[in-house]
C-alpha positions in Angstrom: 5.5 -184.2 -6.2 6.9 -182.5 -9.5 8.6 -179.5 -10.0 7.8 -177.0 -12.6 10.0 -174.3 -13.2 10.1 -173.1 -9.1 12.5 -174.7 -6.4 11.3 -176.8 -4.0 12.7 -177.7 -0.5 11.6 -180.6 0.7 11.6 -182.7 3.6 11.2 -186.8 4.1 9.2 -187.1 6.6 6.5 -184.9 4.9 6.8 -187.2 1.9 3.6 -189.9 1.6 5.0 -193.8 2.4 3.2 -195.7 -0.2 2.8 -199.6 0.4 3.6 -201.1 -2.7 3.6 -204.8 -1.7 3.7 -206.5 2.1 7.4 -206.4 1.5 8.2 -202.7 0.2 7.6 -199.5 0.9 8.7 -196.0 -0.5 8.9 -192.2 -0.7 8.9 -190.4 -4.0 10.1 -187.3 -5.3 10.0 -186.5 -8.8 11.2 -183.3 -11.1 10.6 -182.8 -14.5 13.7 -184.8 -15.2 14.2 -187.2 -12.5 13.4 -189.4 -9.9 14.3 -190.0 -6.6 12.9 -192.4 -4.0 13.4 -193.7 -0.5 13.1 -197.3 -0.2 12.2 -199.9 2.9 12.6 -203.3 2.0 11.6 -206.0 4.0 14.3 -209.1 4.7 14.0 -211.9 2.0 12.2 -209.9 -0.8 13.2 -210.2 -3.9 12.8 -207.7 -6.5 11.8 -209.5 -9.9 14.2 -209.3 -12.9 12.8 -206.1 -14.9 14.9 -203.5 -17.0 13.9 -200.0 -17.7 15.3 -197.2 -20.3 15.9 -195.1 -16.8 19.5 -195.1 -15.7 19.5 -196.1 -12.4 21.7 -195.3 -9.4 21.1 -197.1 -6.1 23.0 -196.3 -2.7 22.3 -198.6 0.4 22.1 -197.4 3.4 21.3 -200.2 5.3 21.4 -203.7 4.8 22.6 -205.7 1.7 20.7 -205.8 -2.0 22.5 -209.0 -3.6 21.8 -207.9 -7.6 22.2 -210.3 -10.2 22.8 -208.2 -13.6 21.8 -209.3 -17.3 19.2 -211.3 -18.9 20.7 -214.6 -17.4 21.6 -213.2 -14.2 25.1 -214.5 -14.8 27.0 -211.1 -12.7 26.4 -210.9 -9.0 27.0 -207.9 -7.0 26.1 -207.6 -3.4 25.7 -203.7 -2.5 26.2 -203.1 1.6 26.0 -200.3 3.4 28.0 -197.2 2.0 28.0 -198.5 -1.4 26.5 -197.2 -4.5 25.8 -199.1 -8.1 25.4 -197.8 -11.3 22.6 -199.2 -13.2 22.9 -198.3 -17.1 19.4 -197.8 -18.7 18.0 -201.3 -20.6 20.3 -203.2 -18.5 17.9 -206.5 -16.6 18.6 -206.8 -13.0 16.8 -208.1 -10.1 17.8 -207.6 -6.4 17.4 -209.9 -3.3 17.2 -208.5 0.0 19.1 -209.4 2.9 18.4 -207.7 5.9 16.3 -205.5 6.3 17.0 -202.9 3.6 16.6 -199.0 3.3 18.3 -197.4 0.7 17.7 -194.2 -1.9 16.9 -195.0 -5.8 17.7 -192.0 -8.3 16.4 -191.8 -12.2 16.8 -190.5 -15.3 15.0 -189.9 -16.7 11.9 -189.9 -14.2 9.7 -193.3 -13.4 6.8 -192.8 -14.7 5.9 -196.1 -14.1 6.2 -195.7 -10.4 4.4 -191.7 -10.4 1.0 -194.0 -12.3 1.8 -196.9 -10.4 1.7 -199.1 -13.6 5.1 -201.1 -12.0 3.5 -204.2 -12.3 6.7 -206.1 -11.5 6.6 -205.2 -8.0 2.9 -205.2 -7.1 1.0 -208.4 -5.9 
């Protein structure tokens, strides 16, 4: 869903759940400049180290995303419930979930990737 020079009220449970993998699932809504998305992950799924020139901003809402940040992974953050982590674009990152996870992804500027589903990273 896009919007182009209109608002838009919208509400979640309208929004299509797209199966991206046996582990993950989401909800997408995209403006011209952003993206935001609604995301169920499944307990023990981890998602692959990947960077993108998007800045990221991820808040869990339940559960716990255990990120390990830079090319190495060397930084460790674990992200609970409540919490909210800044991903600066270019930055590689990969998250393990533990728990079951749902939290809410925003970008800037929008994921293309994920609107052509061309995410290869997280697809089988």
């Amino acid at each position: 869903m896009s919007t182009q020079d209109k608002v838009e009220l919208l509400q979640w449970d309208d929004i299509p759940m797209e199966t991206v993998n046996p582990s993950m699932r989401r909800q997408i809504i995209t403006g011209e400049l952003m993206t935001v998305a609604r995301i169920y992950f499944k307990d023990g799924f981890l998602v692959p180290m990947h960077s993108h020139h998007n800045e990221q901003i991820t808040q869990v809402i339940s559960g716990v995303l255990k990120f390990r940040i830079g090319k190495d992974g060397d930084e460790a953050i674990d992200v609970g419930p409540g919490q909210v982590i800044v991903i600066p674009a270019n930055l590689p990152h990969e998250a393990l979930v533990v728990g079951d996870v749902i939290e809410m992804d925003m970008w800037a500027p929008r994921r293309d990737d994920w609107l052509n589903q061309t995410d290869d990273y997280l697809r089988p």
